[in-house]
Structures are given as structure tokens and as C-alpha cells.
One Martini backbone bead per residue (centre of mass of N, CA, C, O) as a GRO file, in nm:
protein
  302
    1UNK     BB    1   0.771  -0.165  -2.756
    2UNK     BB    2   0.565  -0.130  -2.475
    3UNK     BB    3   0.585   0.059  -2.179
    4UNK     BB    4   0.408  -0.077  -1.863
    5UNK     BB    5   0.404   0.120  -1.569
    6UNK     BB    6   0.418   0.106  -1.196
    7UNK     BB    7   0.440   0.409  -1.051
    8UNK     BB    8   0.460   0.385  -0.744
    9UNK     BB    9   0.691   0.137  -0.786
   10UNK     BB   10   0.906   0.346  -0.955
   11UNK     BB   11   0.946   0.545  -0.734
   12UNK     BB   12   1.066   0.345  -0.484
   13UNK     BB   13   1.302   0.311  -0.685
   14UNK     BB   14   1.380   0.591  -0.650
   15UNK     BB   15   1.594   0.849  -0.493
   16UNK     BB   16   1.489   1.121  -0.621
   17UNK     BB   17   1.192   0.997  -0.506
   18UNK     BB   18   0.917   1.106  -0.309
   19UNK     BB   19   0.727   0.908  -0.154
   20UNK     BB   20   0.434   1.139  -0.098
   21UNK     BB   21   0.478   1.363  -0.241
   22UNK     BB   22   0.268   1.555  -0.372
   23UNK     BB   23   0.451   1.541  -0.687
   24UNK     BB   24   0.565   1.271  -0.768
   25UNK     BB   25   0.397   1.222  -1.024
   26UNK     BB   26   0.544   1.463  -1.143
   27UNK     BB   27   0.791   1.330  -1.145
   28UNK     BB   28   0.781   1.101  -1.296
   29UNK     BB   29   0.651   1.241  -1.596
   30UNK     BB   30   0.899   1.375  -1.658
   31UNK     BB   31   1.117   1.187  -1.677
   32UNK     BB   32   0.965   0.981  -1.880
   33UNK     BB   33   0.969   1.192  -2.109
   34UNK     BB   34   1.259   1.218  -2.144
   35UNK     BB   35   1.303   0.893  -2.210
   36UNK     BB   36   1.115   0.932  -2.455
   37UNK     BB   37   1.327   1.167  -2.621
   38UNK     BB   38   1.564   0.931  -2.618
   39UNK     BB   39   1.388   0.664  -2.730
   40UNK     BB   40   1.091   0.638  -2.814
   41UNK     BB   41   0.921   0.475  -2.590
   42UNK     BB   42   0.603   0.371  -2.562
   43UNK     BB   43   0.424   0.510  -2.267
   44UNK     BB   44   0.212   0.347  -2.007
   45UNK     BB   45   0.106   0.515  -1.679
   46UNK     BB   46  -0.002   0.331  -1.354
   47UNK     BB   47  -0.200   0.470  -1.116
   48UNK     BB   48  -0.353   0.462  -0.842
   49UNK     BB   49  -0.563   0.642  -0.687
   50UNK     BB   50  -0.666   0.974  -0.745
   51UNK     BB   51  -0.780   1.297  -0.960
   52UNK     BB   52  -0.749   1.133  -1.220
   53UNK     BB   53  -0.940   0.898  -1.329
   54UNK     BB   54  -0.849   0.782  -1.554
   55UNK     BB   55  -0.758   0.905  -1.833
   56UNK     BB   56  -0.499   1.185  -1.800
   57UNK     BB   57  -0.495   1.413  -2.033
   58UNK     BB   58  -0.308   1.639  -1.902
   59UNK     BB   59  -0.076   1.405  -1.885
   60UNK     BB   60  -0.080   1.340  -2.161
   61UNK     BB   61   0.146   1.263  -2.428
   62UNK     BB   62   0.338   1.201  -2.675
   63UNK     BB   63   0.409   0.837  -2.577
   64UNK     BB   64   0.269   0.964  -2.301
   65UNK     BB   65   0.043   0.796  -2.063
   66UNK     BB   66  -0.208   0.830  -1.829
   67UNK     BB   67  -0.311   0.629  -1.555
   68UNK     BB   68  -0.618   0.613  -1.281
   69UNK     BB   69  -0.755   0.459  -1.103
   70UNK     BB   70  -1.069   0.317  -0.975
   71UNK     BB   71  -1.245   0.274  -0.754
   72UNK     BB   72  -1.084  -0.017  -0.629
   73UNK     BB   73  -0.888  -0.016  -0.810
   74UNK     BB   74  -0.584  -0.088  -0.948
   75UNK     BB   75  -0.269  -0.075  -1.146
   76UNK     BB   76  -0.265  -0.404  -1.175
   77UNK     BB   77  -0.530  -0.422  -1.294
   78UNK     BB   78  -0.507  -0.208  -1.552
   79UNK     BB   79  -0.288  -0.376  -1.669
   80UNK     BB   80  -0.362  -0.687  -1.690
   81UNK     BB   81  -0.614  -0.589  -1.883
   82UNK     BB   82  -0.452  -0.463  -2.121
   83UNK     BB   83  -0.336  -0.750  -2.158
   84UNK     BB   84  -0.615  -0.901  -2.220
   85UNK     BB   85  -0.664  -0.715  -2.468
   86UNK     BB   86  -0.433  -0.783  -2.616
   87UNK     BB   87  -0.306  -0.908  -2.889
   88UNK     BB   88  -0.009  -0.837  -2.813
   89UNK     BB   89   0.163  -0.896  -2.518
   90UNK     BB   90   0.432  -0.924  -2.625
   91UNK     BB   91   0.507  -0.599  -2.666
   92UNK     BB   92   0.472  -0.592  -2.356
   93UNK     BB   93   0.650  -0.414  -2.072
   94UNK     BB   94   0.694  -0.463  -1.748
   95UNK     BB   95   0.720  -0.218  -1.489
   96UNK     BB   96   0.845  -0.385  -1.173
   97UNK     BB   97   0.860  -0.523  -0.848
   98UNK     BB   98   0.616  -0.690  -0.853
   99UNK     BB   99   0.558  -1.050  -0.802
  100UNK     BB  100   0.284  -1.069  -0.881
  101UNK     BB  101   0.258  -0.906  -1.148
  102UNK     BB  102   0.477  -1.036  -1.281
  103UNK     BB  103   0.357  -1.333  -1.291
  104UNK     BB  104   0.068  -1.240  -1.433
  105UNK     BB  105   0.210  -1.137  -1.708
  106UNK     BB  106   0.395  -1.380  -1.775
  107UNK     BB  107   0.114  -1.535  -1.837
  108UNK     BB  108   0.000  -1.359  -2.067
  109UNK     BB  109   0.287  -1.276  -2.235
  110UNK     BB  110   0.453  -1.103  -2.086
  111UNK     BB  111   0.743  -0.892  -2.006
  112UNK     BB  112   0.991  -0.805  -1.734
  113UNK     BB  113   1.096  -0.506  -1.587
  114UNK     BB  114   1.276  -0.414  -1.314
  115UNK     BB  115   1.253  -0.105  -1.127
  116UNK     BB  116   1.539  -0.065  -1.079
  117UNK     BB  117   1.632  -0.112  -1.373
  118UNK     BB  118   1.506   0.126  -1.469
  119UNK     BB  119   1.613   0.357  -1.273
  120UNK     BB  120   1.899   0.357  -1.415
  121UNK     BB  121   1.772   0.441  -1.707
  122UNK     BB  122   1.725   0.733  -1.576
  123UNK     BB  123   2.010   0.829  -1.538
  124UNK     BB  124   2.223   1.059  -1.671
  125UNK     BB  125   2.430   0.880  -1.695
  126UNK     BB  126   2.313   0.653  -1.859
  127UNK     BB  127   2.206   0.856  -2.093
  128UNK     BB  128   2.514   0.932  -2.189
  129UNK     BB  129   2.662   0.718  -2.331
  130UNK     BB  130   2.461   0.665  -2.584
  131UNK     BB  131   2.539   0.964  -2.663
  132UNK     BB  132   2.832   0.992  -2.689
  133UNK     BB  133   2.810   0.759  -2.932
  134UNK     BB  134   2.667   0.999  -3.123
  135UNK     BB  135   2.822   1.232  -2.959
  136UNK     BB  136   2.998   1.523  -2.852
  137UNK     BB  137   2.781   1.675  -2.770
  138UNK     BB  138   2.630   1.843  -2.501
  139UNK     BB  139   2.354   1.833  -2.404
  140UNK     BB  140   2.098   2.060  -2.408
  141UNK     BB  141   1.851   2.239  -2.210
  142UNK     BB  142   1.662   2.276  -2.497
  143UNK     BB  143   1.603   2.021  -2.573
  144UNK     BB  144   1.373   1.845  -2.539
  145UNK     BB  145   1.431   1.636  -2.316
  146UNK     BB  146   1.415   1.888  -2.115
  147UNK     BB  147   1.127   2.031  -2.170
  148UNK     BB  148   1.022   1.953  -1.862
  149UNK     BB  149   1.219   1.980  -1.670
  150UNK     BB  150   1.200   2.294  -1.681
  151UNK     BB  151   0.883   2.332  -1.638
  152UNK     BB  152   0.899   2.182  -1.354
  153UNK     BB  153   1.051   2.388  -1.231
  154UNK     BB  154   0.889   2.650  -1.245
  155UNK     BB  155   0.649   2.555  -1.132
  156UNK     BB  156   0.781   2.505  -0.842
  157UNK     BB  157   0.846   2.803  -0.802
  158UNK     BB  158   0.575   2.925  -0.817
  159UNK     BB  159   0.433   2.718  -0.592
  160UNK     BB  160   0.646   2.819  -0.343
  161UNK     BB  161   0.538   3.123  -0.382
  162UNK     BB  162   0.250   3.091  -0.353
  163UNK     BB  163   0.305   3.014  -0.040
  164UNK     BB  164   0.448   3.279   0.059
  165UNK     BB  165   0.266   3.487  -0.021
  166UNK     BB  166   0.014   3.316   0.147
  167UNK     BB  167   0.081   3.394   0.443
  168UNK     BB  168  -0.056   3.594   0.544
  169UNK     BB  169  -0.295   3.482   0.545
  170UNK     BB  170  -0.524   3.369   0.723
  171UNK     BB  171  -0.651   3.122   0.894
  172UNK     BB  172  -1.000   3.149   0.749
  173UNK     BB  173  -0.864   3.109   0.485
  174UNK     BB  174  -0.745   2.881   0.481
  175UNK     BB  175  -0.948   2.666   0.576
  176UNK     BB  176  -1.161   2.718   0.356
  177UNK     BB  177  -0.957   2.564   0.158
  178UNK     BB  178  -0.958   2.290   0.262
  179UNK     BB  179  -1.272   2.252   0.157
  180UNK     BB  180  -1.208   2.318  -0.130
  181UNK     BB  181  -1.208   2.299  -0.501
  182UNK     BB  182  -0.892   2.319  -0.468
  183UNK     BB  183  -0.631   2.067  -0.476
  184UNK     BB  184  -0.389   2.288  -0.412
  185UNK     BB  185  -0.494   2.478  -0.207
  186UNK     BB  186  -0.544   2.221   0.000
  187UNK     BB  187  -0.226   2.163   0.009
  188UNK     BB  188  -0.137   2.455   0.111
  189UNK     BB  189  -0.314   2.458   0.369
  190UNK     BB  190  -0.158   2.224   0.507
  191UNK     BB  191   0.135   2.366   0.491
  192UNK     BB  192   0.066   2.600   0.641
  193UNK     BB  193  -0.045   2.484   0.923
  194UNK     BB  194   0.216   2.350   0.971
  195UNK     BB  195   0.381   2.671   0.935
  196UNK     BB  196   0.189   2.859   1.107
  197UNK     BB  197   0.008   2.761   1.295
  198UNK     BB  198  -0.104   2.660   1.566
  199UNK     BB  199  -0.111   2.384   1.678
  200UNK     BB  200  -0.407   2.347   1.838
  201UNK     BB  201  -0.545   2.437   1.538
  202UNK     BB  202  -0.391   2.256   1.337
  203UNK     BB  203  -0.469   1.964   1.424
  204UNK     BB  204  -0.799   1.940   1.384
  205UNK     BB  205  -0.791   1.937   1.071
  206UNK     BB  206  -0.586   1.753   0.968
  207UNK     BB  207  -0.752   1.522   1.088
  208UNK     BB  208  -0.968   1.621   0.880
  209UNK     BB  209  -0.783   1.524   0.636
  210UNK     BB  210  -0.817   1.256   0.617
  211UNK     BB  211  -1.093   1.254   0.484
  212UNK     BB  212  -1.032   1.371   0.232
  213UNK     BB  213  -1.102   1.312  -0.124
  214UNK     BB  214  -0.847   1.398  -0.174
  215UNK     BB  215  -0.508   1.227  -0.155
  216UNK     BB  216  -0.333   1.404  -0.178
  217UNK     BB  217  -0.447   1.570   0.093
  218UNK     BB  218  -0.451   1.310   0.294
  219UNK     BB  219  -0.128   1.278   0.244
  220UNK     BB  220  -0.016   1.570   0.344
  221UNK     BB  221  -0.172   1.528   0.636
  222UNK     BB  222  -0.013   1.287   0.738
  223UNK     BB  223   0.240   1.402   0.688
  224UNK     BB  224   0.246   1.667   0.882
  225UNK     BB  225   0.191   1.537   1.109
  226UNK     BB  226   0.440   1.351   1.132
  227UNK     BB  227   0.626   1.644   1.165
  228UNK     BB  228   0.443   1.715   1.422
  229UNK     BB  229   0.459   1.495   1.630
  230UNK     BB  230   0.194   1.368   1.717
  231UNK     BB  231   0.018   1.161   1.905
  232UNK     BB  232  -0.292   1.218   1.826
  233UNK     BB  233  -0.247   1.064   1.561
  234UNK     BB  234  -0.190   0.758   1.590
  235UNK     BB  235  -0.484   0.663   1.531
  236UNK     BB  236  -0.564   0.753   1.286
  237UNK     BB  237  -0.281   0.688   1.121
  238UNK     BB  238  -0.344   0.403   1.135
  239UNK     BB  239  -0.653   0.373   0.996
  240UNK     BB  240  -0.512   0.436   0.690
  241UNK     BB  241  -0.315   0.232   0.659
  242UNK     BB  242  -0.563  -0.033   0.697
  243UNK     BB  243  -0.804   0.159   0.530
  244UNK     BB  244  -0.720   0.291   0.304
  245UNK     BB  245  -0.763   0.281  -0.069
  246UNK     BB  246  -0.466   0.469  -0.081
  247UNK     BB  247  -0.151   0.401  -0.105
  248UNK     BB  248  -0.029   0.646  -0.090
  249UNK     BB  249  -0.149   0.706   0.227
  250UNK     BB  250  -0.031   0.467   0.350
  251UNK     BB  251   0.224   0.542   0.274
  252UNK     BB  252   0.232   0.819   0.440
  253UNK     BB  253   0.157   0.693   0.738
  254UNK     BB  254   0.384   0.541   0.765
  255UNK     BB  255   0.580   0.760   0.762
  256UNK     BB  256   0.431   0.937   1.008
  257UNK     BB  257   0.489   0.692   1.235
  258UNK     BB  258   0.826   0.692   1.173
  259UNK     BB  259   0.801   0.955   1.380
  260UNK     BB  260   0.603   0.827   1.618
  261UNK     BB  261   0.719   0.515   1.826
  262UNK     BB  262   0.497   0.405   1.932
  263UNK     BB  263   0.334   0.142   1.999
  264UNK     BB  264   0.108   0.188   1.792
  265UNK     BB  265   0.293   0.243   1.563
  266UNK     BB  266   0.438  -0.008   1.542
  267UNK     BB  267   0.184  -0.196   1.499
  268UNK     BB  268   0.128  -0.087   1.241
  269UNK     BB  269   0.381  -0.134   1.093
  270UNK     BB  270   0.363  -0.472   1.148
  271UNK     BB  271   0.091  -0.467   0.971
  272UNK     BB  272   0.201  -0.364   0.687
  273UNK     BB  273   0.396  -0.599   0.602
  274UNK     BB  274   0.067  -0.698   0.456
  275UNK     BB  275   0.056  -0.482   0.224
  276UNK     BB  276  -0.052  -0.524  -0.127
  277UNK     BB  277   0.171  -0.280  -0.134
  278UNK     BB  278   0.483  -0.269  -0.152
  279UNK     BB  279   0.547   0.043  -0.077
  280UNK     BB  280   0.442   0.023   0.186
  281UNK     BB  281   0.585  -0.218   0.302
  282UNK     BB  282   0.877  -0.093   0.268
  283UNK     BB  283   0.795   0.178   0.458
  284UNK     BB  284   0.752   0.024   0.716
  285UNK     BB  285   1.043  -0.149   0.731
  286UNK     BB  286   1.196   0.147   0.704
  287UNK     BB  287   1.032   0.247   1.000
  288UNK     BB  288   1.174   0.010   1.172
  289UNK     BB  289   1.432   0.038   1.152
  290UNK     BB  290   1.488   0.310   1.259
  291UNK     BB  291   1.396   0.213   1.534
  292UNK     BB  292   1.644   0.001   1.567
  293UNK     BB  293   1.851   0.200   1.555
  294UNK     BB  294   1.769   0.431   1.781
  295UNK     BB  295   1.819   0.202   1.989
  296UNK     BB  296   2.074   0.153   1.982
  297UNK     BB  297   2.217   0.419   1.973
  298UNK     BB  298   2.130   0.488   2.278
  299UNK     BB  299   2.271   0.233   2.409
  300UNK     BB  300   2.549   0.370   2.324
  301UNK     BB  301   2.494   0.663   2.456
  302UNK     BB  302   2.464   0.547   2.771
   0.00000   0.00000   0.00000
């Protein structure tokens, strides 16, 4: 039996990868080849529109496939092809928390495993019981199944650095990067500008970072906003949250509103809790939570 995971629903159930980081997805497909290196089973990823469209065999490796949606569709119209095309669709289990998209694999005639209950089996602590009744050594950090986690630290150090020694450079070699075809540069100098420009020259970047083709950029500068509380974003990314055609994006701007809780960002996420994709609505329900409980807070502080 392989397993159809639904990419951005299994990151939001995961307490260990945060929703709309940069590297989410690599942080989600480092895991998962891990789990098929002591499980063997089949695994096959599909994530909403990103920047490798369709199969992205950089990222697919033996045993485990990596699927990028091209808008309009999204990772559940993919998932639910695939089943529709399958001989036997009884051999796929659909792992999501997706209750709609749950429903109509289940249609199909597959089976459906909970995101909640996939990402316990994702633990190392749970990892560990049945390799432990089968062996009494600690598995070694050299294991094949650890070979991916050792490669995305050190992957992770390299671009930490990479963006610490390019602190030098100045605010016109970022700009012109932010809008260069390499979209790890474009990412790094939305962190930049936040880390290092004046607010007032990062700023209107920043909004037209909104707009950037790339998701990925968009929602770094979305995060990004957010994290510099700036209220002139408030209305852009209101517009992001409503209208951005990537789930990520969407995502990331609702993070970024419940970071600054005016009133028109709240009622922006009071919209999102009807947003068709489970993690925005999720993000949207927890950036209402956090600004209820700080209401609370304060009036008992008062």
C-alpha cells in the first residue's frame, strides 16, 4: 500500500515544522524519507501550487515522489486524480486531516489515515519501540534513515551563513536580488530587509514582495510584515489572506495579521475561518484565540 500524503495538511498537524517557514516542505520530505527508510512504504507528496509545479524530481527520491500542483488546482484535486486514474485505488491511503477531501477518497475507495495520527508515527520516540524489539543497538546518526536529516542541517548551516556573511552587502544589491530569478536570493533578501534596512526604505518592498511569482517569496515577505507589526500592511495582507491563489501565502498572511490585531485584521481573519484549505482556516481560528486570550490578559492585568 502507498501512501497519498496531503503535504501542507500533515506540516500543520506536525508541533515540530512551522506552517508557512521558508523551508516547510523540506523540512516535511526530509521526515517523510526518513519514515520510509525504516518503513519501506511507498510514499507520494502533494503540495499546493509552489515553484516546481508538477512532479519535482529534485525533490522526489526512491520510494518517495513529490508533487507540486499547478494553479488553479490545488494538492487535493491531485491527490483525488490520482485515485481516479488508479487501477486499484484500494491499495492508496490518503493521509490528511481534510474532512471534504477524506470523504471523497473514501468514495473513490480508499482508505484514509488522520494527519494528527500519521504525525505521531512521524516521532522518533514512536520510531523507536519497534525498531528497539528488533534490535538492542541505538541506531546510529549514519543509518540511511538518518541520511537526509544529517544532510538538511548541515544544508541548513550553509544558508544561515550564507545570509550572515551577505550582511555586508547593501540595501541596492538586496533590492536588485529580490526581484532576481533565484528564489532562494529573493528569499534572503526579504530577510534581510527585515534584519538589516531602515522600516521605512524596507517597507515598501516588503508590500511589493506581496506580488512576488514566486510563493515562497511571498510568504517570507508576508511573515516578515508580520514580524515588523507594521499596520500599513494590514490592508495588503488582508488582500493576500482573501485572494492569493497559494494556500502557503495565505497562510502566512494570517500568521502576519495575528501579529498585529487591528480591527480590520481581525475581521480579515473572522473571513479566513471559511477559507477552503483546512491550515489557513486553522491559522486564521489560532491568531483569533491568541488575540482573545491577550484581551483577556490585559483586563485581568488592569
Amino acid at each position: 500500500m502507498s501512501l497519498l500524503i496531503d503535504g501542507h495538511n500533515l506540516i500543520g498537524a506536525l508541533p515540530s515544522i512551522e506552517l508557512g517557514a521558508r523551508d516547510d516542505e523540506q523540512q516535511l520530505i526530509v521526515r517523510l524519507r526518513a519514515y520510509h527508510g525504516f518503513s519501506g512504504k511507498a510514499l507520494i507528496i502533494f503540495f499546493d501550487s509552489g515553484d516546481a509545479p508538477g512532479r519535482a524530481d529534485h525533490l522526489s527520491t526512491a520510494g518517495v515522489q513529490v508533487h507540486f500542483a499547478r494553479r488553479p488546482q490545488t494538492a487535493d484535486d491531485l491527490i483525488l486524480a490520482f485515485l481516479r486514474q488508479s487501477a486499484q485505488p484500494g491499495q492508496h491511503a490518503v493521509v490528511t486531516n481534510d474532512r471534504e477531501l477524506a470523504g471523497r477518497s473514501r468514495q473513490l475507495g480508499a482508505s484514509v489515515i488522520s494527519a494528527r495520527d500519521f504525525a505521531r508515527k512521524l516521532s522518533p520516540a514512536n520510531r523507536a519501540a519497534p525498531e528497539a524489539a528488533m534490535a538492542d543497538q541505538t541506531p546510529s546518526p549514519r543509518d540511511p534513515a538518518f541520511a537526509d536529516l544529517y544532510s538538511a542541517f548541515l544544508a541548513a548551516e550553509k544558508d544561515s551563513a550564507r545570509l550572515s556573511g551577505q550582511s555586508a552587502h547593501g540595501f541596492a544589491w538586496w533590492q536588485e536580488h529580490l526581484y532576481g530569478e533565484d528564489v532562494t536570493l529573493a528569499e534572503n533578501a526579504v530577510h534581510w530587509l527585515r534584519r538589516f534596512a531602515e522600516p521605512a526604505r524596507a517597507l515598501p518592498l516588503l508590500l511589493d514582495a506581496l506580488t512576488h511569482q514566486q510563493a515562497r517569496v511571498r510568504a517570507a515577505a508576508a511573515l516578515a510584515l508580520g514580524q515588523m507589526a507594521a499596520p500599513a500592511a494590514v490592508e495588503r495582507l488582508a488582500a493576500c489572506l482573501h485572494h492569493d491563489g497559494s494556500s502557503l501565502v495565505r497562510e502566512a498572511a494570517a500568521q502576519a495579521l495575528g501579529q498585529m490585531p487591528t480591527p480590520a485584521a481581525l475581521i480579515a481573519l473572522q473571513a479566513a475561518l471559511h477559507d477552503p484549505k483546512h491550515k489557513v482556516r486553522k491559522t486564521a481560528a489560532a491568531m483569533l484565540e491568541k488575540h482573545k486570550s491577550n484581551v483577556r490578559l490585559k483586563k485581568i492585568t488592569q
